[in-house]
C-alpha positions in Angstrom: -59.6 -93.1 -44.3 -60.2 -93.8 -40.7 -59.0 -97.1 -40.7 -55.8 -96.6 -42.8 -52.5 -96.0 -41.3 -51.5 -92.5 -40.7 -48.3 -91.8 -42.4 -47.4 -88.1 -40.9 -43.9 -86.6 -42.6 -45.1 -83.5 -41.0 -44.6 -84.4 -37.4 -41.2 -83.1 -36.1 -40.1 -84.8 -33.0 -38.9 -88.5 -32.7 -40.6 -91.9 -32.8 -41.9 -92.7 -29.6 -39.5 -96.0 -29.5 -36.4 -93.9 -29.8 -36.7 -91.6 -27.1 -34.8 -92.7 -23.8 -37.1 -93.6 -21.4 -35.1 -96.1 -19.2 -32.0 -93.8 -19.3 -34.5 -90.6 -18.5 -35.6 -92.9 -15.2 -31.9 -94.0 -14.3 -30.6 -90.2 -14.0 -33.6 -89.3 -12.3 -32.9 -92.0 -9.6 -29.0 -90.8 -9.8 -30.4 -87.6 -9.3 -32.6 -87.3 -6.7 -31.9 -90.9 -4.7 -28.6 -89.2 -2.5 -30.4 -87.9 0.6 -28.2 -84.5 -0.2 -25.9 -83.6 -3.2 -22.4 -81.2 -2.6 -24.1 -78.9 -4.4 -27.7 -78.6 -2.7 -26.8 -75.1 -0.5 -25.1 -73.7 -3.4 -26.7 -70.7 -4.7 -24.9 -71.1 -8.4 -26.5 -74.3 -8.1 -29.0 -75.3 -5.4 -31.0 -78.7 -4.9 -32.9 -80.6 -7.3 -35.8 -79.7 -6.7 -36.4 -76.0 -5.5 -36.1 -72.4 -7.2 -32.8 -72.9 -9.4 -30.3 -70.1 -9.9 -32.1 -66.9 -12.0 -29.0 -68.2 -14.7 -29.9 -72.2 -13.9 -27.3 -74.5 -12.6 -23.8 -73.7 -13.3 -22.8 -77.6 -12.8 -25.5 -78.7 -15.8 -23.8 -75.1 -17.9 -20.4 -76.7 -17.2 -21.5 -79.9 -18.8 -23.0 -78.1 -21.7 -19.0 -76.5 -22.1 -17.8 -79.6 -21.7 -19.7 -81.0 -24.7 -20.0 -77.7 -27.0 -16.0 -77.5 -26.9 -15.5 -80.9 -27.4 -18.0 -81.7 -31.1 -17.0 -77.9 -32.2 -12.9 -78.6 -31.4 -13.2 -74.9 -30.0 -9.8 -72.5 -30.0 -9.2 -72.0 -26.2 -10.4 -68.2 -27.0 -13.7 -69.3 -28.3 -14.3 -71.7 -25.9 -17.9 -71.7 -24.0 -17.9 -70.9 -20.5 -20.7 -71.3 -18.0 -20.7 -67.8 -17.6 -21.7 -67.1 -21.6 -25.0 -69.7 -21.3 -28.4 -69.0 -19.7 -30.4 -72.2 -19.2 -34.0 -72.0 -20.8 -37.2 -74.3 -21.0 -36.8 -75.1 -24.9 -35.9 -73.2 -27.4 -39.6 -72.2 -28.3 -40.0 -69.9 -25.1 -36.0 -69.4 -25.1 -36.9 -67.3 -28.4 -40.3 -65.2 -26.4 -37.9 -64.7 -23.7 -35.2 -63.5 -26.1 -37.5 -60.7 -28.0 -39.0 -60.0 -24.6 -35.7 -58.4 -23.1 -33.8 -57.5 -26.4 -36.5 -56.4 -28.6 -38.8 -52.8 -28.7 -40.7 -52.8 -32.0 -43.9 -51.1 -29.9 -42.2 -47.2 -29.9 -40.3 -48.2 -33.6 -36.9 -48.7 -31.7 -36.6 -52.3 -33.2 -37.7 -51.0 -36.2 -37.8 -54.7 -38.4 -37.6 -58.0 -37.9 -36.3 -60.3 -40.7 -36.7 -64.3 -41.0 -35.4 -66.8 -43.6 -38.0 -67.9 -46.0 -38.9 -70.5 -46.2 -39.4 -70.8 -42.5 -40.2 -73.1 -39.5 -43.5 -72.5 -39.7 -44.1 -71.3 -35.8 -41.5 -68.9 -35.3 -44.1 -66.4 -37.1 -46.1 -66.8 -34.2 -43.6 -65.7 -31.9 -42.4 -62.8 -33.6 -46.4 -61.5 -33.9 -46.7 -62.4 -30.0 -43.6 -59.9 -29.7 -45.3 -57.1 -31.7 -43.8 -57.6 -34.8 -47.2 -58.6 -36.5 -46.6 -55.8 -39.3 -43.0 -55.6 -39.1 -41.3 -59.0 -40.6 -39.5 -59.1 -44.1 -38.8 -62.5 -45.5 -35.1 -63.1 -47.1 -34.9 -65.8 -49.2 -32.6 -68.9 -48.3 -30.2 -69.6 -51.3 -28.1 -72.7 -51.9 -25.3 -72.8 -49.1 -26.2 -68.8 -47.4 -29.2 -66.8 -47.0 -29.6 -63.5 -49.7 -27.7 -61.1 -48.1 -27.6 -58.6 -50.7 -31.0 -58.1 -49.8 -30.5 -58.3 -46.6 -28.6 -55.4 -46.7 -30.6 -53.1 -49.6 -33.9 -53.3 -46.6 -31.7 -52.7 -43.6 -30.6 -49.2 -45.5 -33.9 -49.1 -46.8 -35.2 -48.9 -43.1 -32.2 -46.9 -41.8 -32.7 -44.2 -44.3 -36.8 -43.9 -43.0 -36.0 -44.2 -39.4 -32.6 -42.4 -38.7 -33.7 -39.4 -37.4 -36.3 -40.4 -35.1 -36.4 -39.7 -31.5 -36.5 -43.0 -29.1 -34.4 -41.2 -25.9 -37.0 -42.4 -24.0 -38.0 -45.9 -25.1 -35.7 -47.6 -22.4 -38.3 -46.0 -20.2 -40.5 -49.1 -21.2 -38.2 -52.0 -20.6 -36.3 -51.1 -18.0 -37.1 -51.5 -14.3 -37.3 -48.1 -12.4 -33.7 -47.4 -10.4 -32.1 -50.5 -13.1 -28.4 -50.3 -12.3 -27.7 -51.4 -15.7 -29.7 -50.4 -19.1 -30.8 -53.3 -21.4 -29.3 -54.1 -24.3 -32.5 -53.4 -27.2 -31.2 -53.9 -30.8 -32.2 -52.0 -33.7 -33.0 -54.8 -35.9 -33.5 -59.1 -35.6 -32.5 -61.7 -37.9 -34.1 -65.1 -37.0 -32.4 -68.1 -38.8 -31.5 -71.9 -38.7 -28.1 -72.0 -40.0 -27.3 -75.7 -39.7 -29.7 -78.2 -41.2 -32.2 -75.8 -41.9 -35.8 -76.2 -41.0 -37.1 -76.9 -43.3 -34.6 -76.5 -46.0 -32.2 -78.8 -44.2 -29.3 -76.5 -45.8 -26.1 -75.7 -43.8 -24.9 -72.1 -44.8 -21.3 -71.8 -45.1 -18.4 -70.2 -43.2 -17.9 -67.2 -44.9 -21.6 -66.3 -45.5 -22.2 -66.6 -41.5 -19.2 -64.3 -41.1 -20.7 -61.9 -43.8 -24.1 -61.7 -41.9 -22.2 -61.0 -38.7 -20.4 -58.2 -40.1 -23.8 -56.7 -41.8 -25.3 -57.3 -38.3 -22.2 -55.8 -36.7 -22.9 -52.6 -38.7 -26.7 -52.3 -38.3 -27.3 -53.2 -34.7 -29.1 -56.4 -35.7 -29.5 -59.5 -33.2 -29.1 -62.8 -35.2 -31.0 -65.5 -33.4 -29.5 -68.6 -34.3 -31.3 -71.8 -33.8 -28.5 -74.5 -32.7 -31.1 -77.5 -32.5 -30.0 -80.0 -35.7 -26.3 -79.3 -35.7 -25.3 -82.5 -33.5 -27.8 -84.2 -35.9 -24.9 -85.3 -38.4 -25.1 -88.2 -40.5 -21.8 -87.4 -42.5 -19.7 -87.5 -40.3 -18.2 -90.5 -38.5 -21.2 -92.6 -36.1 -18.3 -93.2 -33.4 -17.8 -90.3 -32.1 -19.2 -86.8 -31.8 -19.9 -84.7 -34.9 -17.9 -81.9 -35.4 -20.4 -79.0 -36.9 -19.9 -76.0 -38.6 -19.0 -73.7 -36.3 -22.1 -71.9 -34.7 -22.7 -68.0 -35.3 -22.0 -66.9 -31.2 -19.0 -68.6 -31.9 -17.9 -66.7 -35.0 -19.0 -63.7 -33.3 -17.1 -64.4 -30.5 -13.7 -64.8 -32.3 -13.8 -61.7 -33.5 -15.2 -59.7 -31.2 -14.5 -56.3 -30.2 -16.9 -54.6 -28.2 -14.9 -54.8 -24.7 -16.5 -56.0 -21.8 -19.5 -53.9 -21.7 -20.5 -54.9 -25.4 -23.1 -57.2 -25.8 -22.0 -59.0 -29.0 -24.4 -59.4 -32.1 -25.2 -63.1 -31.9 -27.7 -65.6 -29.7 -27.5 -69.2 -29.9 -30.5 -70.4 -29.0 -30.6 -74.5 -28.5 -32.6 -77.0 -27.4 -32.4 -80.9 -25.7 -35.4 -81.3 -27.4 -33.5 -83.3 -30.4 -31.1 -85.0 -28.7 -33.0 -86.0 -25.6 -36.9 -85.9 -25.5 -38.9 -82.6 -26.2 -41.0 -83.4 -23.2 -38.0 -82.6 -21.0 -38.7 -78.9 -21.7 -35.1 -78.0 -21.6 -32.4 -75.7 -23.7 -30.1 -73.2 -23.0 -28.8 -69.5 -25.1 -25.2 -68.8 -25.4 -23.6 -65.4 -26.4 -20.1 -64.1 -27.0 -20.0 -63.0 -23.4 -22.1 -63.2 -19.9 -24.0 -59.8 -21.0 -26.4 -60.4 -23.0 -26.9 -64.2 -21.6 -27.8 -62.3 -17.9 -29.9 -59.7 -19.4 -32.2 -62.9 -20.4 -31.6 -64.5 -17.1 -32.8 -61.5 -15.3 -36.2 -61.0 -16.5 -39.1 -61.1 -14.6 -40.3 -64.1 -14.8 -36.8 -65.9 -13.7 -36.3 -63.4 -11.3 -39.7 -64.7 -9.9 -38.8 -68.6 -10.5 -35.2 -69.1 -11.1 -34.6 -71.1 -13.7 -37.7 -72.4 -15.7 -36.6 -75.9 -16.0 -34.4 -76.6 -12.4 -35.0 -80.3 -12.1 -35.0 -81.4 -15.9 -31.8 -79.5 -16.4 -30.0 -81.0 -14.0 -31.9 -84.5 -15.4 -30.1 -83.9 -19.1 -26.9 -82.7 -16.8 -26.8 -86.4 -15.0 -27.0 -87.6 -18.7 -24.1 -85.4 -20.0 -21.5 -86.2 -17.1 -22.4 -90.2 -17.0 -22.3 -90.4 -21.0 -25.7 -91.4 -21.9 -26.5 -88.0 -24.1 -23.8 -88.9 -26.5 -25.1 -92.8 -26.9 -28.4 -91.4 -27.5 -27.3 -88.9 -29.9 -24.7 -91.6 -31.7 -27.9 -94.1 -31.6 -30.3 -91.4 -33.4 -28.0 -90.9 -35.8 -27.6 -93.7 -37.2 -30.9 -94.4 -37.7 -31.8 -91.1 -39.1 -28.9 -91.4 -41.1 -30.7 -95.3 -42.7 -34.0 -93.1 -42.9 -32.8 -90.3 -44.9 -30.8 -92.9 -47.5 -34.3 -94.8 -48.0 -36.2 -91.1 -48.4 -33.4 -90.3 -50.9 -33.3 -93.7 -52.8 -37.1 -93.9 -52.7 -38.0 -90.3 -53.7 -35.8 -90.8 -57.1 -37.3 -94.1 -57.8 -40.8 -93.2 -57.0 -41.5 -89.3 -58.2 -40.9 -87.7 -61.3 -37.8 -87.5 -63.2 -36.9 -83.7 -62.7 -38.0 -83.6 -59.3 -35.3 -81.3 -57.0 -33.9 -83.3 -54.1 -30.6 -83.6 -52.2 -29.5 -86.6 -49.9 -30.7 -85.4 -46.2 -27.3 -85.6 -44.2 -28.3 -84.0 -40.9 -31.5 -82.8 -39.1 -35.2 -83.6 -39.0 -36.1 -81.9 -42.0 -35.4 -82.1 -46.4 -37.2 -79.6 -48.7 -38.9 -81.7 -52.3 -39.3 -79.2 -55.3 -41.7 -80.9 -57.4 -41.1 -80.4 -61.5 -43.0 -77.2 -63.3 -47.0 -78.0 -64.1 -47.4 -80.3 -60.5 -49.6 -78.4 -58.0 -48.2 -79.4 -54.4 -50.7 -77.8 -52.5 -53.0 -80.0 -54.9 -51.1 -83.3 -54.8 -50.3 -83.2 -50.9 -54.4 -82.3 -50.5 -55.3 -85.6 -52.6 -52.7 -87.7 -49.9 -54.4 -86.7 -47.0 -57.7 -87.2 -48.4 -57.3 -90.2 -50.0 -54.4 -91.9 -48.7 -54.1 -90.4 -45.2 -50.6 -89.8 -45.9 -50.1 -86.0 -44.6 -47.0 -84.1 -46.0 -47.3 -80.4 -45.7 -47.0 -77.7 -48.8 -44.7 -75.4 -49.0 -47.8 -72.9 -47.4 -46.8 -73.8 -44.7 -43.2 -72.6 -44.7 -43.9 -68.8 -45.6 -43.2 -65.9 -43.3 -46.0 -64.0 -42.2 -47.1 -61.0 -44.4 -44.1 -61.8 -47.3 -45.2 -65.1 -48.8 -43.0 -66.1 -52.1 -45.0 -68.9 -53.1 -43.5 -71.9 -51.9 -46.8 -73.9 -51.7 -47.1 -73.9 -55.7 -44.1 -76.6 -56.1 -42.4 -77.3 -52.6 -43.2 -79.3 -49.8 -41.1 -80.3 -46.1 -40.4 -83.8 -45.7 -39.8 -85.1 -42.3 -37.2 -88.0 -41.3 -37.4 -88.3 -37.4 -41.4 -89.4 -36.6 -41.8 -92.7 -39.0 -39.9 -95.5 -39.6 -37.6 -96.4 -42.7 -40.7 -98.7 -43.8 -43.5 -95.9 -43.4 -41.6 -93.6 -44.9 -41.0 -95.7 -48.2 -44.6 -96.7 -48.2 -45.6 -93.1 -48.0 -43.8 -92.0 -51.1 -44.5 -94.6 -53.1 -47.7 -93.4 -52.8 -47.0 -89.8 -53.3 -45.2 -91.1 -56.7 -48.6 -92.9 -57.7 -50.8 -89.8 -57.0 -47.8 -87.7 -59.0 -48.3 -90.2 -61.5 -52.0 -89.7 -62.1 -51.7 -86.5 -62.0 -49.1 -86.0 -64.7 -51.5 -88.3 -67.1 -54.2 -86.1 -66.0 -52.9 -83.0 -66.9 -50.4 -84.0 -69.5 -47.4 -83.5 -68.0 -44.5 -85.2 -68.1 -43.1 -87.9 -65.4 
């Protein structure tokens, strides 16, 4: 196996050729060459290359308005403002950070955590970091929306077993000695992935979002949304910027009413890491108003450091205001968008004939239900083994502690890491394995 090629669907970042290199080194120089910027003794902004703003750069949050408003076609009272966004380093330690400062599950105050099965398969480790190890229910992803009917029969399940406990003193914990102002610590967490799943690669629709606000609204529940695939369109026109379904925060915001000391019941946690380069370490949150957003900023360890990702930010910002993010993102799509026709055309000529599989049309990631009788866990073993072609089972995608079997049929399929050849090469081998395998145990292809 050594000395075959390695065909990985599993890995989810870009091909080394498409990330921007030269235009990563161009806004550097813009950057940094100017012996001083009109910005450098700023305290909303500061230099380049010092301790950033505790809430990061309000220049590079501008830019983030500028294109949020313009690919969502935001009303002017929905619009983001630099004052709703807290700059992060990623998304991955945007969410720590997040159940850090809004979360208690320690003393029972957050009293469950709930995440969308299947699952990106590292969030579970977060969550378990945050003290949640024995606290996570899984709620099945449906079609278009997520189950919310059970959503709802476990948060009254869990209100009816925790409603007349004590927690008085539990801010105690997480709050500073002398704190002028109380944090905000919800009852309950929803994590999900609304647009372009991972690894589903569903998009749930309007209404259902507005549902899960209004069930979140009711049960002091914090929906972390992960806003990293929704400029990942390959629908819509290549010409211009996708227009998305409309995020949660913004949904939330819309119809908020919780005045201007409420905190709202919606994050929108997003990343560069898809549209840019992961190894710029660089996202940003959003919420319906500055509250919960500098809450996050405030923590230690940005009151410490400022911002955790000063220069890079203002790096992607350079890219935002001169134009290159949106010739990046309109050059990724369209290759993603070749990729996930070739996945489609190759997986319905190549595996067997009742095999459950959708056209990709935006994101990384597409979710293959093999027919009943195929083992996946079995089939995508024998790959790797034999073939060195790696394409992880649906065991992969479970939430920790409330597996629903995913691995026995299911697997994730990624379009972003190999190229239209590799990736019709690696199924065509998967379809001769499936192949053998349904002669070998009498099933039908």
């Amino acid at each position: 196996m050594a000395s075959q090629e390695c065909l990985n669907f599993f890995k989810g970042y870009a091909t080394l050729s498409l990330l921007p290199a030269k235009e990563i080194i161009e806004a550097t120089t813009e950057l940094l060459s100017p012996e001083s910027r009109d910005y450098d003794q700023d305290r909303d902004n500061r230099h380049p290359l010092i301790y950033g703003s505790d809430e990061g750069s309000r220049w590079v949050r501008q830019s983030i308005c500028d294109l949020t408003n313009d690919a969502f076609q935001l009303k002017e009272c929905v619009k983001s403002k630099p004052d709703y966004i807290n700059l992060t380093s990623g998304a991955s330690y945007g969410i720590l950070n997040l159940l850090a400062q809004t979360t208690l599950p320690h003393t029972g105050y957050t009293r469950q955590a709930f995440i969308i099965s299947p699952t990106y398969f590292l969030i579970n480790e977060a969550f378990v970091d945050a003290g949640f190890g024995d606290k996570i229910t899984a709620i099945k992803e449906l079609e278009d929306s997520i189950d919310l009917e059970a959503l709802k029969e476990r948060l009254e399940y869990f209100d009816s077993i925790h409603d007349k406990e004590d927690h008085s003193k539990d801010h105690k914990i997480i709050n500073a000695p002398g704190a002028e102002k109380l944090k905000k610590i919800y009852k309950y967490v929803l994590y999900m992935v609304p647009t372009f799943s991972n690894p589903g690669g569903r998009t749930y629709s309007l209404e259902s979002r507005k549902q899960v606000i209004e069930i979140a609204r009711k049960h002091d529940m914090l929906i972390i949304s992960d806003d990293v695939y929704d400029l990942l369109n390959y629908e819509q026109s290549l010409d211009s910027l996708p227009h998305p379904m409309p995020r949660l925060t913004f949904l939330d915001r819309e119809s908020y009413a919780g005045g201007d000391e409420g905190f709202g019941n919606t994050i929108s946690n997003a990343t560069f890491s898809k549209v840019v380069a992961p190894g710029l370490r660089f996202g940003y949150q959003e919420s319906v108003n500055k509250n919960l957003v500098s809450q996050l900023s405030r923590g230690g360890a940005n009151a410490s450091g400022g911002t955790p990702s000063q220069l890079n930010s203002m790096v992607v910002g350079t890219m935002l205001k001169n134009g290159e993010c949106t010739r990046i993102l309109q050059h990724s799509r369209a290759v993603y968008k070749e990729r996930c026709q070739i996945l489609y055309d190759c997986i319905k000529k190549c595996l067997p004939s009742q095999t459950e599989y959708t056209l990709q049309t935006g994101g990384y990631f597409s979710w293959v239900t093999l027919p009943d009788g195929y083992n996946c866990r079995e089939i995508c073993a024998i790959l790797m083994e034999k073939h060195n072609v790696i394409i992880p089972d649906g065991s992969w995608f479970e939430v920790v502690g409330d597996p629903k079997g995913w691995d026995t049929r299911s697997c994730r399929l990624s379009i972003s890491f190999l190229s239209a050849d590799q990736i019709e090469r690696g199924i065509k081998i998967w379809g001769d394995e499936c192949k053998e395998y349904a002669l070998s145990h009498n099933l039908k292809f």
